[in-house]
LOVO-572925 format. One record per residue (C-alpha): residue number from 1; residue in one letter; x, y, z. Coordinates in nm, 3 decimals. Layout:
N
NODE_NUM_a_X_Y_Z
...
//
This chain:
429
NODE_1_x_25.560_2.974_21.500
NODE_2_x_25.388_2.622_21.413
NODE_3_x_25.525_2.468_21.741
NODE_4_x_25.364_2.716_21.939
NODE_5_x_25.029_2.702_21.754
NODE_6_x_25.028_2.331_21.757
NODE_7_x_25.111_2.338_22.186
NODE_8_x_24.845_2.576_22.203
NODE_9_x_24.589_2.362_21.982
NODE_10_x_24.668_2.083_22.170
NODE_11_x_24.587_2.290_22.486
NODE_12_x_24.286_2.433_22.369
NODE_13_x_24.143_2.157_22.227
NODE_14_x_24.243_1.934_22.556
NODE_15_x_24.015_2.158_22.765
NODE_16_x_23.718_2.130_22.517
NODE_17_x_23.751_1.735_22.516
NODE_18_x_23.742_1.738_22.885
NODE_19_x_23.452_1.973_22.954
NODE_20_x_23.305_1.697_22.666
NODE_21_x_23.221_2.034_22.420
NODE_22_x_23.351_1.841_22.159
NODE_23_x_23.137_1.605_21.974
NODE_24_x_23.269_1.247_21.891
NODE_25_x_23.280_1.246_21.497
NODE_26_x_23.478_1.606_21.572
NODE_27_x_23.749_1.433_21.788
NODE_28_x_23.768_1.200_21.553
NODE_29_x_23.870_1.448_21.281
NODE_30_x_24.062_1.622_21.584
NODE_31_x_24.281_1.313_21.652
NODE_32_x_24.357_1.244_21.250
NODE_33_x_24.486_1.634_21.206
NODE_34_x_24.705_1.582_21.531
NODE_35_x_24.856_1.219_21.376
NODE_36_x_24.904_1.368_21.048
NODE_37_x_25.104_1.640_21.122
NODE_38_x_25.326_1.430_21.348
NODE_39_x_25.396_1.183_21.119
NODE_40_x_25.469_1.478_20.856
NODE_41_x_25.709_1.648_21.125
NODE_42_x_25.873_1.369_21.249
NODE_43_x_25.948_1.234_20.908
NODE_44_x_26.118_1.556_20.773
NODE_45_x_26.230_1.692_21.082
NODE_46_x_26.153_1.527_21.409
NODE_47_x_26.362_1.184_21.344
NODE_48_x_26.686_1.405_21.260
NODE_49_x_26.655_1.594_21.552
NODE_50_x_26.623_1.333_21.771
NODE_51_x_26.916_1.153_21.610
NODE_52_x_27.124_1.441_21.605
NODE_53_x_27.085_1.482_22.001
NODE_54_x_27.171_1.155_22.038
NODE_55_x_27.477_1.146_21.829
NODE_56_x_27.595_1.411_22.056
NODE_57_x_27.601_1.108_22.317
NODE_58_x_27.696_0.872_22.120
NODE_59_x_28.078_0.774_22.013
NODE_60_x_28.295_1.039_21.877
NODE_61_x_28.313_1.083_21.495
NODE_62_x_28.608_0.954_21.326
NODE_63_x_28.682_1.105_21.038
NODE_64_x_28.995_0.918_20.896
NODE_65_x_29.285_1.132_20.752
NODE_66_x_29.259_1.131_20.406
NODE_67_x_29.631_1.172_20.318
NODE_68_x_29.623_0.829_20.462
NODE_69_x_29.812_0.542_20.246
NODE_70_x_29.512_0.359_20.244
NODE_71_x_29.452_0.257_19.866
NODE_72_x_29.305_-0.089_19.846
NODE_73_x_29.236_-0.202_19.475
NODE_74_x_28.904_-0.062_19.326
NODE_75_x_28.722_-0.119_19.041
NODE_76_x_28.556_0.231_18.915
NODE_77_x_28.204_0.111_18.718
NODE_78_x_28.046_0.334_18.498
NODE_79_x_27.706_0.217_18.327
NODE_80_x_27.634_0.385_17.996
NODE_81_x_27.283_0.402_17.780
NODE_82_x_27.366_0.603_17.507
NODE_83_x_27.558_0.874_17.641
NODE_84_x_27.759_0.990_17.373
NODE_85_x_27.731_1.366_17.375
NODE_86_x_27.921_1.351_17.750
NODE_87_x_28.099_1.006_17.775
NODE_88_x_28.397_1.174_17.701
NODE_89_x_28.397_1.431_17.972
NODE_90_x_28.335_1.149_18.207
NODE_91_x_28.639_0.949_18.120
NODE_92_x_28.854_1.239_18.098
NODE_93_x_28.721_1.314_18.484
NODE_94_x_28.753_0.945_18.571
NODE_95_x_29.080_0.932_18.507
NODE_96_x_29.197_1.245_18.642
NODE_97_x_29.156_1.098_19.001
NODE_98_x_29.383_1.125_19.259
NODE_99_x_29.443_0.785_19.315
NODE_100_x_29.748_0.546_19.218
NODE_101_x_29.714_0.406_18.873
NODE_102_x_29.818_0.067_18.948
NODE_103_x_29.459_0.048_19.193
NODE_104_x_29.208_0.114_19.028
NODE_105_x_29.084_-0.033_18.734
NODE_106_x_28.762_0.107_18.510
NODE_107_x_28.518_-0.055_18.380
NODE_108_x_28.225_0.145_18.107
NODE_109_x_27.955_-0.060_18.050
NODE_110_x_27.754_-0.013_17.742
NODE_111_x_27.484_-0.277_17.712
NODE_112_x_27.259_-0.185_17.461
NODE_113_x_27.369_0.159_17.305
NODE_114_x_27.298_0.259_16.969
NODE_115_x_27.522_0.566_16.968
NODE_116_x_27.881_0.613_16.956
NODE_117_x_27.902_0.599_17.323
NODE_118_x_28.081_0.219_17.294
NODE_119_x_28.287_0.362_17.039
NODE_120_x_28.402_0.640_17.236
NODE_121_x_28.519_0.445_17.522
NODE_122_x_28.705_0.197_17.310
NODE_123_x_28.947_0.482_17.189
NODE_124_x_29.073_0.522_17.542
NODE_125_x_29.318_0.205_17.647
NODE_126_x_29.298_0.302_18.003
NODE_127_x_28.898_0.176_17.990
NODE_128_x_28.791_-0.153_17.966
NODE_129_x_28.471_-0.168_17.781
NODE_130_x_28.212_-0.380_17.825
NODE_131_x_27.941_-0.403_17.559
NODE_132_x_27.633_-0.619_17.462
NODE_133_x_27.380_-0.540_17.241
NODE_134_x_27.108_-0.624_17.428
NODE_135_x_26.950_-0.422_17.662
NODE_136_x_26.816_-0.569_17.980
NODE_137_x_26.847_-0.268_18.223
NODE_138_x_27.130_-0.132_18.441
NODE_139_x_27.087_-0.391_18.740
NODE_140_x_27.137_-0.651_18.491
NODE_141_x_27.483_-0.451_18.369
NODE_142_x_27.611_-0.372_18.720
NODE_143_x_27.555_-0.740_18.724
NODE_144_x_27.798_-0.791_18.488
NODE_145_x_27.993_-0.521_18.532
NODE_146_x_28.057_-0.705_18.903
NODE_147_x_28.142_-1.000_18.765
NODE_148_x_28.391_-0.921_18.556
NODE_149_x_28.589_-0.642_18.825
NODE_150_x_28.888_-0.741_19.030
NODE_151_x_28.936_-0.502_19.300
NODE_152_x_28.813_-0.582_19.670
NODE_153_x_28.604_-0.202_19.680
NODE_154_x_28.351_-0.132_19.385
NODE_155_x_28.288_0.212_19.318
NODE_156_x_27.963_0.283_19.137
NODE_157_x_27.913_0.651_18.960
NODE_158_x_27.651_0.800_18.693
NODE_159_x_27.761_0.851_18.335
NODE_160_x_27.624_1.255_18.357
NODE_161_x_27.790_1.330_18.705
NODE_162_x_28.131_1.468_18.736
NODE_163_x_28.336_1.370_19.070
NODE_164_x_28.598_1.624_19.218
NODE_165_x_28.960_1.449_19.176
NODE_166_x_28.947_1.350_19.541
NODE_167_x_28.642_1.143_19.565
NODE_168_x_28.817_0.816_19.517
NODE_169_x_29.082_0.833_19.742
NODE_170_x_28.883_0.992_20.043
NODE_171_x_28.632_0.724_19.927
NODE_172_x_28.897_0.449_19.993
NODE_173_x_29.033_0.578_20.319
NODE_174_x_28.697_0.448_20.510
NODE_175_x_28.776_0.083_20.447
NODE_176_x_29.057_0.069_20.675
NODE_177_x_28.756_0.033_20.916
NODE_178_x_28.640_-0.324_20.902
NODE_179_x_28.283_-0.229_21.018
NODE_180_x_28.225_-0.045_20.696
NODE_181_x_28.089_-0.160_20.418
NODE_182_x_28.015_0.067_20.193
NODE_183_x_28.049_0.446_20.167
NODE_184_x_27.764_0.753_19.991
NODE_185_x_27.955_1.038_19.868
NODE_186_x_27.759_1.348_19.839
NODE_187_x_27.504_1.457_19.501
NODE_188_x_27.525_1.829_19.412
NODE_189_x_27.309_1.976_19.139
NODE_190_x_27.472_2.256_18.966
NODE_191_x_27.322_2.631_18.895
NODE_192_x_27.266_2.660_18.518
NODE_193_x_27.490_2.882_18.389
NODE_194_x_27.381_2.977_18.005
NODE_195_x_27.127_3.272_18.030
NODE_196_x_26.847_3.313_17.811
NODE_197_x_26.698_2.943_17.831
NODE_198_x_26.393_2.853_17.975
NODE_199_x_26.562_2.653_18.216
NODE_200_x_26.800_2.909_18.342
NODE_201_x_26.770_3.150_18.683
NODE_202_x_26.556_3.127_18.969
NODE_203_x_26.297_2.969_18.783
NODE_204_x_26.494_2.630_18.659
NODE_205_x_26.370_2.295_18.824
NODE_206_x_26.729_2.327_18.964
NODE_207_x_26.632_2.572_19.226
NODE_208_x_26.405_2.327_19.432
NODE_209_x_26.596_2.012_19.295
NODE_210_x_26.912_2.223_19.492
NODE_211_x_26.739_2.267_19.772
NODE_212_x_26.629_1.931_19.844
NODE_213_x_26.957_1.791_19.792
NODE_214_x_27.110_1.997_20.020
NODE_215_x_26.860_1.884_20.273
NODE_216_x_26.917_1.475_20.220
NODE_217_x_27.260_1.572_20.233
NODE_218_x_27.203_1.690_20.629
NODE_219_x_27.031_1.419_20.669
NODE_220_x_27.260_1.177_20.524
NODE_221_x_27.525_1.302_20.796
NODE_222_x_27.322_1.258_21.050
NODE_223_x_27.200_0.896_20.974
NODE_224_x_27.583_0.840_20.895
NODE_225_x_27.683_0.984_21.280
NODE_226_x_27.438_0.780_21.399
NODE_227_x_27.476_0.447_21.273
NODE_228_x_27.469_0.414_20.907
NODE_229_x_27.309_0.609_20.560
NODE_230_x_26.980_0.462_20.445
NODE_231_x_27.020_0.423_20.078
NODE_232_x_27.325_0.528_19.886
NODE_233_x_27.241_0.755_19.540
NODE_234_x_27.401_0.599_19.244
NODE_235_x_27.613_0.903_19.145
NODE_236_x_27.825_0.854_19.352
NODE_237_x_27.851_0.517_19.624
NODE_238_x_28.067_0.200_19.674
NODE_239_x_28.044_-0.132_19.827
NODE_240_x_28.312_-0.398_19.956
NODE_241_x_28.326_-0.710_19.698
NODE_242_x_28.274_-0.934_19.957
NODE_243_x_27.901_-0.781_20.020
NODE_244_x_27.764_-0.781_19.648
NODE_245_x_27.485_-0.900_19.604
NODE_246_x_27.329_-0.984_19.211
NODE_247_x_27.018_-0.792_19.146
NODE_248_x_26.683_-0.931_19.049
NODE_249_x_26.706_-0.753_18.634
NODE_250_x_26.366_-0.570_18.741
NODE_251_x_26.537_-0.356_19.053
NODE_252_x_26.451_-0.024_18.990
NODE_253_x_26.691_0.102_19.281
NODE_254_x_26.950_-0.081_19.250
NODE_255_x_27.191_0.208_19.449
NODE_256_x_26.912_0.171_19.732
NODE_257_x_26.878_-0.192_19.757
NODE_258_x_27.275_-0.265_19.713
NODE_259_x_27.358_-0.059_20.015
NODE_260_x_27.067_-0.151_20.226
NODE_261_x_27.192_-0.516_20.195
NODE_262_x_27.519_-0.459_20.324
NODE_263_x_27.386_-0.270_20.557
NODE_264_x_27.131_-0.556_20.673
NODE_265_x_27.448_-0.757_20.710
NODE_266_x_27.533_-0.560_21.016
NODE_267_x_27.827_-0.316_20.815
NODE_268_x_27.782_0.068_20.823
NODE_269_x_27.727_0.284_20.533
NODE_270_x_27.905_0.569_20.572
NODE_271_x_27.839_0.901_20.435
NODE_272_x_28.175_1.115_20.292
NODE_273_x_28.048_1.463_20.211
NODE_274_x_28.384_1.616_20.078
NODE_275_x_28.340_1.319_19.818
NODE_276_x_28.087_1.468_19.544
NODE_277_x_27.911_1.447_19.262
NODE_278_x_27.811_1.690_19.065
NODE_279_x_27.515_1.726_18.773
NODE_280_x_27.289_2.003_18.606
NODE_281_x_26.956_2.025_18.720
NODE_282_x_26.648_1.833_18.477
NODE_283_x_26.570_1.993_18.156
NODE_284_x_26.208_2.042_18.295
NODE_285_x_25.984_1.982_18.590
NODE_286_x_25.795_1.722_18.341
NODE_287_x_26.162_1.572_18.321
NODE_288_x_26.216_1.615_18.664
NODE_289_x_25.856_1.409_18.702
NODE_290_x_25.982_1.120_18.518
NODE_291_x_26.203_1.081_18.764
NODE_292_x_26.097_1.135_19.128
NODE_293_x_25.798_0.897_18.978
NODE_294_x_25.998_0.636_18.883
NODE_295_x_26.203_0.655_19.206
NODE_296_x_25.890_0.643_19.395
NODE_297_x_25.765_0.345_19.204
NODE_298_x_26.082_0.207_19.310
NODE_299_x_26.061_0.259_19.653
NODE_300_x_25.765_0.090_19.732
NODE_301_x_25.938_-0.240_19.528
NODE_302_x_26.279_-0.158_19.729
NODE_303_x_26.048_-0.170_20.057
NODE_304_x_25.912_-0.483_19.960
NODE_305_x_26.245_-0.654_19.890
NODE_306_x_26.364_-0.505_20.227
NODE_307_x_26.095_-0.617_20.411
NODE_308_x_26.339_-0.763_20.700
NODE_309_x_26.421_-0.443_20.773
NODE_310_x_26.086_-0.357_20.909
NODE_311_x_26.122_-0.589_21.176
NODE_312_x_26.292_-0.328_21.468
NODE_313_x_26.428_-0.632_21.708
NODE_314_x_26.653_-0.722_21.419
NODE_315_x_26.807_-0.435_21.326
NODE_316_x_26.730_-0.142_21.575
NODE_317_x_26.934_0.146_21.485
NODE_318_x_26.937_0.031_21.072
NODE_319_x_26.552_0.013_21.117
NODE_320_x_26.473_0.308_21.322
NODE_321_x_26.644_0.510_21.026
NODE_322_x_26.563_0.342_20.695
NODE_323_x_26.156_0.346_20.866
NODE_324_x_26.171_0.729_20.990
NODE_325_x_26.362_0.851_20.693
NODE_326_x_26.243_0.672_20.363
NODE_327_x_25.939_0.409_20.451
NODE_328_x_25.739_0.719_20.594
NODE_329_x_25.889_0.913_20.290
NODE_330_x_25.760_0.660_20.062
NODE_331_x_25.403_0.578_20.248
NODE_332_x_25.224_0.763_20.550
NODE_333_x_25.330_1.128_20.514
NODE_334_x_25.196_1.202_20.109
NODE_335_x_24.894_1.015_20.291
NODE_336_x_24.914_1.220_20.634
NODE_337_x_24.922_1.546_20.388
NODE_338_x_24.598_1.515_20.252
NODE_339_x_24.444_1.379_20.588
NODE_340_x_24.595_1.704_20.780
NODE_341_x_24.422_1.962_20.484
NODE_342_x_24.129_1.754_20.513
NODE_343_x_24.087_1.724_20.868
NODE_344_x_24.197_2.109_20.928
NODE_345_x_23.905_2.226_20.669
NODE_346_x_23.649_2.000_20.851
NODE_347_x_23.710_2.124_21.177
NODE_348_x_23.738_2.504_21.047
NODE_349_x_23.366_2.470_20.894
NODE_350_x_23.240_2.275_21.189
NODE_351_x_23.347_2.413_21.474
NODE_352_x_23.340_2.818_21.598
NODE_353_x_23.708_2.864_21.732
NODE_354_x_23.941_3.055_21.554
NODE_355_x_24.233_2.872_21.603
NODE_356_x_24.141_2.646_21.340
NODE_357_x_24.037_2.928_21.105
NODE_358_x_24.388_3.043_21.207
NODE_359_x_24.575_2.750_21.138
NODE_360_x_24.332_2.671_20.814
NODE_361_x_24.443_3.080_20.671
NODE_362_x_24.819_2.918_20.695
NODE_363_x_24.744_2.589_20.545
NODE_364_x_24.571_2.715_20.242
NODE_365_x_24.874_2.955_20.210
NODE_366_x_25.174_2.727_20.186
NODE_367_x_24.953_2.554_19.895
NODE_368_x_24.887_2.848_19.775
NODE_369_x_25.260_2.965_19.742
NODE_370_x_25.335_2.620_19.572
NODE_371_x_25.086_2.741_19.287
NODE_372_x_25.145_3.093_19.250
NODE_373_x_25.516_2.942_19.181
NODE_374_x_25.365_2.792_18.829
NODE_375_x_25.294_3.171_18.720
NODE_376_x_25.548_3.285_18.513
NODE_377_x_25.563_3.627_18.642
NODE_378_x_25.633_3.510_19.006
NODE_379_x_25.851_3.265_18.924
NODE_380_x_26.140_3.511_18.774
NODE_381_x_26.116_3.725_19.104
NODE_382_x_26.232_3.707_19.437
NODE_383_x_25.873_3.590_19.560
NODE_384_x_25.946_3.306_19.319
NODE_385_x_26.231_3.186_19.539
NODE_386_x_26.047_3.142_19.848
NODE_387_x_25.735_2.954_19.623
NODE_388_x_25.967_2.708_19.520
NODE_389_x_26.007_2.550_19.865
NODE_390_x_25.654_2.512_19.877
NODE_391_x_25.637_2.414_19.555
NODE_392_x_25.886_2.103_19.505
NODE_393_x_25.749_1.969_19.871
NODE_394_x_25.435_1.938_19.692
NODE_395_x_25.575_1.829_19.352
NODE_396_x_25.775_1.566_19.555
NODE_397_x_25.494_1.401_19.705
NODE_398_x_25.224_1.416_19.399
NODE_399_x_25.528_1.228_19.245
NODE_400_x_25.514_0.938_19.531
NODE_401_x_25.165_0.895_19.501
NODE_402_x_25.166_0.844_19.110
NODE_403_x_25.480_0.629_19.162
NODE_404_x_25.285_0.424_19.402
NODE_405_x_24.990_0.343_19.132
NODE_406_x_25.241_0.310_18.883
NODE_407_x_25.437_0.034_19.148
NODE_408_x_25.074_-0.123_19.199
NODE_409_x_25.008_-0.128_18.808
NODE_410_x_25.313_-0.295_18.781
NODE_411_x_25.419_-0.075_18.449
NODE_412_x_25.731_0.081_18.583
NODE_413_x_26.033_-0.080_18.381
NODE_414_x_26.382_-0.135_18.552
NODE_415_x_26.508_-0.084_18.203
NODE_416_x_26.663_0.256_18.259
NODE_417_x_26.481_0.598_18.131
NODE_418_x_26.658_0.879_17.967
NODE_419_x_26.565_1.213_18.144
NODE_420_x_26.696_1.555_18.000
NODE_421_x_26.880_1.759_18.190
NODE_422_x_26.936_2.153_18.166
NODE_423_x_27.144_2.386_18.001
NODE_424_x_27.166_2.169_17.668
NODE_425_x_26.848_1.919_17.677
NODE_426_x_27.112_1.620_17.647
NODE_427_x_26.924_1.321_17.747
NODE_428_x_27.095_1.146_18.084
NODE_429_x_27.046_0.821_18.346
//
């Protein structure tokens, strides 16, 4: 439906320009809605499809067997901020991996906990804890985390995500590939299951936090087909030993910027979906604000620190991706948003066609589902499910644009924040 309004706005409006109907200050607004929902398109849909034709061009995917004996040594690195209420389940999980015992080594870091988290690791001999009491943020104890691990392939993963028993070992079976250097698994956020809380059913921040994962994750293949993933989530990534890099102690991405690097370095990121984590959805949306801001604040330091990547003759097929699918993320398109509702309402008042009444009716609409999804009534309902599209697009890009004044204020600490998350309010990374 919106292609075929937009071809025939871009007809209609071509015809006006050339019988020169169209004042100047109107073309000018013209020109801005056109740009603004191209930028929007391309960065959230265009890009992929254009990469997904070409990957069916492109080289064939090879997707190693992974009953392969491939098990190089890996050190499995867990950082911990007071996590006490689910450490446990995580080691439990860690070690129930598939993988042979004599490679891989674990390593729980601690730094700064004033729970019983270090306490709880220290009971289990198969862990090697690390502790400090000071806290100076989790690139500082990845940092040290590094230092201290001995196996050629680091595998980073949450404290409140839960990996199936595979994950390592189809993790591993990429490296036989000396082009890769690194490899995303796949984040899942789990349904709530206990009834009766406010953050269970339809209307839980988990139904649009789902959603969106589920869409990354699409992407995420097709960057992968096509040359490499654009930023690695820290539930679940690794990185050859060889590529490490130290962090500055202020990253606030630290996931992001580690694989980028390698990545820089000319080695391929690879995304392995049938390796996954999984987590329960935030506690709130105001929980779930704390964090896309933060993230956005980081982005806009991660694109400064990766500013080499911006340069296309350098890295054409890295830079084409990280640009289409997180720079415009992180910059134009909240930006191009307001520009298109702008533009669309000046035109609308200005100028007698009905096309842009048209297209103005279905603007106003899709903001207008993202609100009605706040009402309690709607949200509970089926209507509810189809707001909440609507709704976390719009949630998701309010959040980059107070990330970016929070980036500019320079008040966004790369100490890490403790965000609830659902079913039992526990406070997680």
């Amino acid at each position: 439906m919106w292609t075929t309004v937009f071809i025939v706005y871009i007809d209609d409006i071509s015809d006006i320009c050339q019988a020169g109907l169209l004042p100047l200050h109107m073309q000018f607004w013209q020109y801005i809605f056109i740009i603004s929902c191209a930028v929007i398109f391309y960065n959230y849909a265009g890009y992929a499809i254009l990469a997904a034709a070409l990957n069916t061009f492109m080289r064939t995917k090879d997707r190693p067997d992974p009953n392969s004996p491939v098990t190089p040594r890996v050190s499995f690195i867990v950082a911990a901020f007071n996590e006490g209420a689910i450490i446990r389940e995580k080691i439990l999980n860690s070690l129930d991996q598939d993988y042979p015992t004599d490679n891989i080594e674990f390593l729980f870091i601690t730094d700064g906990s004033t729970d019983d988290t270090p306490g709880i690791v220290s009971a289990y001999p198969s862990i090697r804890l690390l502790h400090e009491s000071q806290r100076r943020g989790k690139s500082a104890a990845v940092n040290r985390a590094v230092n201290a691990a001995a196996g050629d392939i680091l595998i980073f993963s949450d404290a409140n995500t839960m990996l199936n028993k595979e994950a390592v070992r189809l993790i591993a079976h990429h490296y036989r590939d000396p082009k890769v250097g690194g490899v995303a698994g796949e984040k899942k956020v789990l349904p709530v299951p206990t009834k009766g809380t406010p953050q269970s059913g339809d209307d839980s921040p988990g139904a649009g936090e789902g959603m969106y994962w589920k869409y990354e994750s699409k992407l995420k293949q097709i960057d992968s087909d096509f040359y490499s993933v654009v930023g690695a989530a820290g539930e679940l990534f690794s990185l050859r030993r060889g590529l490490y890099e130290p962090l500055p102690h202020n990253t606030i991405l630290d996931d992001f910027v580690l694989s980028l690097r390698a990545a820089q370095k000319g080695y391929r990121i690879i995304y392995e979906r049938d390796a996954y984590a999984t987590e329960l959805p935030s506690f709130s949306m105001q929980d779930e604000k704390k964090r896309k801001v933060r993230i956005a604040a980081g982005g806009f330091q991660s694109i400064v620190m990766l500013w080499p990547l911006l340069l296309f003759w350098r890295h054409p097929r890295l830079s084409f991706l990280y640009v289409s699918h997180r720079v415009l993320r992180w910059t134009l398109s909240p930006l191009c948003l307001i520009l298109a509702l702008v533009a669309n309402i000046v035109l609308a008042l200005t100028f007698d066609s009905q096309l842009f009444t048209t297209i103005l009716i279905l603007h106003l609409a899709f903001y207008g589902l993202a609100i009605l999804s706040l009402a309690p009534a709607v949200a509970k309902g089926k209507l509810g499910k189809i707001c909440k599209i609507p709704y976390y697009f719009v949630f998701m890009n309010v959040s980059v644009i107070l990330g970016f004044f929070r980036w500019l204020k320079g008040s966004q600490s790369a100490v890490w924040e403790k965000a609830r998350r659902a079913e039992t309010g526990i406070a997680t990374k």
